[in-house]
C-alpha positions as CSV (number, residue, x, y, z in Angstrom):
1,X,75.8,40.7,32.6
2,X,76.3,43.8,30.9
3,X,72.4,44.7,31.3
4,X,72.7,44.1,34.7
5,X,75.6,46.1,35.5
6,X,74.1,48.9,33.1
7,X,71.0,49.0,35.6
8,X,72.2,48.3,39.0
9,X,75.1,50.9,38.0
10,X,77.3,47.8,40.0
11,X,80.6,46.3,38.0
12,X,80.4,43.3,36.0
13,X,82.4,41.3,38.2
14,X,80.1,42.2,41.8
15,X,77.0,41.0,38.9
16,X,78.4,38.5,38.0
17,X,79.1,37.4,41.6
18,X,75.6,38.2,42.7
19,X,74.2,36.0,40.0
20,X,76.3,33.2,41.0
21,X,75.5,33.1,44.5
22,X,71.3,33.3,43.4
23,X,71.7,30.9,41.1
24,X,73.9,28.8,43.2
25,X,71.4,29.4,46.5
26,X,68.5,28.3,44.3
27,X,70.3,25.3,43.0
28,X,71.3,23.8,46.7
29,X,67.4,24.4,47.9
30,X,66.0,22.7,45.1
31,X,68.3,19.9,45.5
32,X,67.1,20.1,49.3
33,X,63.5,19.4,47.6
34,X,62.6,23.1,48.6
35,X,60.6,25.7,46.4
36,X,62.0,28.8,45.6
37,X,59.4,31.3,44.9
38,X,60.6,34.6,42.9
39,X,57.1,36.4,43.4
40,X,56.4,38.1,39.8
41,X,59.2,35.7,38.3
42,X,58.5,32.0,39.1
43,X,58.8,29.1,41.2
44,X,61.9,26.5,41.0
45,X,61.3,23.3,42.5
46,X,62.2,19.7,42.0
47,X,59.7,16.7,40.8
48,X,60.0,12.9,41.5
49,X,59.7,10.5,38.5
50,X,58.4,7.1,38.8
51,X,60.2,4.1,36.9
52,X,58.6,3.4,33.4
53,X,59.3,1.5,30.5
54,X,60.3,3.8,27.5
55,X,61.2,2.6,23.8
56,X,64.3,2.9,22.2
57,X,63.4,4.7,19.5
58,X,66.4,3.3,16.8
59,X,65.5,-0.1,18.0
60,X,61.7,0.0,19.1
61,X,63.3,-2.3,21.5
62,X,61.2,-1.8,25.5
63,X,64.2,-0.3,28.1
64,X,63.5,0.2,31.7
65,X,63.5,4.2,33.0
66,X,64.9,4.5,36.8
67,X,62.9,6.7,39.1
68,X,64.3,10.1,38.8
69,X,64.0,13.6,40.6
70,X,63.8,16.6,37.5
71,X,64.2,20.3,38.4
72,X,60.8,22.1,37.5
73,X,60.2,26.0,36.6
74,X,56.4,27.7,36.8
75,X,56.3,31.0,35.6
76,X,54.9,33.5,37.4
77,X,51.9,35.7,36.2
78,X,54.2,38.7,35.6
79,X,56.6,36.7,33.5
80,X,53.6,35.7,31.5
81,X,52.2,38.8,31.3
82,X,55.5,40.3,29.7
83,X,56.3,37.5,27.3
84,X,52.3,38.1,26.1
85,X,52.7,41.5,26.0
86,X,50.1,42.6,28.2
């Protein structure tokens, strides 16, 4: 937070509120099943798993897997570019 603050020259509580309210905004349109595109950062979205059978891996013992929805994160090319260095 304190980054933030330093460069937005805002307190650390309006961050820290600002944050919250992005993360929670993203949160409530994934759950929707909606994208959220940060251009230069990355996409948020959510993915649908299909049932499967999976192994206990103490027992080696075959378990059924329910369908599921997962949160998924793309980076964007910026992102990439800045972790790579380029």
């Amino acid at each position: 937070m304190e980054s933030i603050a330093k460069s937005t020259k805002l307190t650390k509580v309006d961050c820290e509120k600002a944050l919250s309210a992005m993360v929670s905004a993203v949160t409530n349109a994934v759950k929707k099943g909606d994208a959220v595109r940060l251009v230069g950062f990355g996409t948020f979205e959510s993915v649908s798993r299909k049932a499967r059978i999976g192994r206990n891996p103490q027992t080696g013992k075959e378990i059924k897997i329910k369908a599921s929805k997962a949160p998924k994160f793309r980076a964007g090319l910026a992102l990439k570019h800045a972790v790579n260095g380029k």
